[in-house]
N, C-alpha and C positions, 0 to 999 in steps of 0.2 A: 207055165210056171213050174217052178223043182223046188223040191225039199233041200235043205241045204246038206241035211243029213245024206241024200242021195250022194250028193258030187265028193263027201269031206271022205279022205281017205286016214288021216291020223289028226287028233286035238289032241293037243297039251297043253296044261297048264303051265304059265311058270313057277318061281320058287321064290319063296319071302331068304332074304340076310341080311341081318341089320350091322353085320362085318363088314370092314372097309381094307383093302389092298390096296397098294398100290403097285403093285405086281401082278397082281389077278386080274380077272378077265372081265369084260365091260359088260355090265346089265342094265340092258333098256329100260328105263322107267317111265313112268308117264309123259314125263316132260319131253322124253326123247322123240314124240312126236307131235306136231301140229297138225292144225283144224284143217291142213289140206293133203293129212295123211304122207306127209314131207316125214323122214332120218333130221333130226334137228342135232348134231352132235357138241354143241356148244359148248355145253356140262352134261358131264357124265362121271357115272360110279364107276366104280371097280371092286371087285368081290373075290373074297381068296377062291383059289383054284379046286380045293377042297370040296365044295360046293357041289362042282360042276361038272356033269356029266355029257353023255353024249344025246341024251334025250332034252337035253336042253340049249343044242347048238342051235345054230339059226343057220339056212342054206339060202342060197339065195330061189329067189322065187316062194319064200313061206309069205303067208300073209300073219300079221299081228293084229288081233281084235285086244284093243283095250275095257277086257270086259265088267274093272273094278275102276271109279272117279267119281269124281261129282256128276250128278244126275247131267248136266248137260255135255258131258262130255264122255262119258259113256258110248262107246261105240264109235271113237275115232280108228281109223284101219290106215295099217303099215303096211305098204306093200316092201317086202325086203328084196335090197340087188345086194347086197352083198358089203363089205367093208374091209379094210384093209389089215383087219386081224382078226381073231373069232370074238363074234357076240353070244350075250347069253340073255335072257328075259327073265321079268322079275315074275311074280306072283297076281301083278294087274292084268297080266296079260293072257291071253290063249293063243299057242299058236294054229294053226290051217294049214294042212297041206291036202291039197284037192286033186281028184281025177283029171289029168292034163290031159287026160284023150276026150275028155267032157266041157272041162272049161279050166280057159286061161286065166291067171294068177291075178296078171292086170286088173283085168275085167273083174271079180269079183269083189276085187277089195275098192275100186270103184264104187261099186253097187252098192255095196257095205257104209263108205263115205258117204255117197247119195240118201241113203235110210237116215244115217248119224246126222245130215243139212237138214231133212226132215223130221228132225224130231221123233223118229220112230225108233229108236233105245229107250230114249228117255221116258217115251210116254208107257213103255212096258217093262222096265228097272223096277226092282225090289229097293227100296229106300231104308235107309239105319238114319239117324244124325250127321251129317254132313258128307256119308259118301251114298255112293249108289253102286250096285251091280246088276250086271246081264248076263244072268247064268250061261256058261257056256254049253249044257244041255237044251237050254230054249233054244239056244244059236241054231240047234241042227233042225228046228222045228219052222223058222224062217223061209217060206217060200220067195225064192226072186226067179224073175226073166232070164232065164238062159237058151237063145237065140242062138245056132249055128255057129262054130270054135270058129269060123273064116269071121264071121259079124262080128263076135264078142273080140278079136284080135283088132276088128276095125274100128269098132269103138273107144276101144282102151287105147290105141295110137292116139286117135282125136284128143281123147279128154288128155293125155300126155303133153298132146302139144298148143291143149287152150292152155293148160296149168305152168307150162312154160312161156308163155306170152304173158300168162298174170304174174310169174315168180319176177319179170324185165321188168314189168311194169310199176314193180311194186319197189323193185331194185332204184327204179329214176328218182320215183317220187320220195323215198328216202333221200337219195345225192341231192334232189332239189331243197328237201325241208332243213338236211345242213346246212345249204350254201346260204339261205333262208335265214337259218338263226345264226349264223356269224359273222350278219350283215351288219347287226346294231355295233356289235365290235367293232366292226372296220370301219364305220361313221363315228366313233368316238377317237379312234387311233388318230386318225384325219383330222378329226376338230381340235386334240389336244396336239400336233404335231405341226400345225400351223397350215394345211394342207386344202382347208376346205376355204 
């Protein structure tokens, strides 16, 4: 077991702006990520440029701890590959960049997920009325399993490619529950078209 403080080489917080661009540069917010630690870019902001420094870029390989939400989501983790123009993160967030001679990017923001399916944010979050945080100085106090850089790379491949069988999977059963509810349609088209 390792301190996470050991492996973390730089935390940063993001930055609160309640200013909106739409020329500016894109800031991750909560929503930007789901419960499988997924880039969701569906909706997103944009923040004037003004803002924005270089301590608040995003490279690829950062991990993002969402360390401000509601108590059950606390503690979802962004593993970052990168995007087709520069990101910037908001004030929920902490970024991670860890000793890559120690441990891979993958693998901890896994590990991180895995704590967040457990319940174990939640159950040691600081609680207000309706949000919750996980200080990002407890973050560095967090012991987890770091196993040999060759294991921890072979790990994070697998869970890579269970989580892409579950993203197909998930893909079908959508295209099924359409085809599903457009069904009553296409028996009414028929009945009223002389068809049936």
């Amino acid at each position: 077991m390792t301190r996470l403080g050991e492996i973390i080489k730089d935390l940063q917080n993001g930055f609160a702006c309640g200013e909106r661009d739409s020329n500016g540069i894109i800031q991750l917010r909560m929503n930007n990520v789901d419960r499988l630690g997924n880039m969701v870019m569906d909706e997103y902001i944009r923040v004037p440029l003004k803002y924005y420094s270089d301590v608040f870029d995003l490279q690829s390989g950062d991990i993002l701890f969402n360390h401000t939400n509601s108590a059950e989501l606390v503690g979802k983790t962004l593993h970052y590959s990168g995007y087709s123009e520069p990101v910037t993160f908001s004030n929920h967030f902490v970024r991670l960049r860890v000793d890559t001679n120690r441990a891979d990017t993958r693998y901890i923001s896994s590990y991180f997920n895995l704590l967040w399916s457990n319940k174990f944010f939640e159950s040691y979050c600081d609680r207000w009325i309706g949000q919750a945080a996980f200080q990002p100085k407890k973050l560095t106090e967090v012991k987890i399993s770091l196993p040999p850089l060759d294991e921890q790379r072979r790990i994070a491949a697998e869970i890579d490619r269970q989580l892409s069988t579950v993203e197909k999977a998930k893909q079908a059963a959508a295209a099924q529950m359409a085809a599903i509810n457009a069904m009553p349609a296409a028996i009414l088209r028929q009945a009223f078209s002389g068809q049936m």
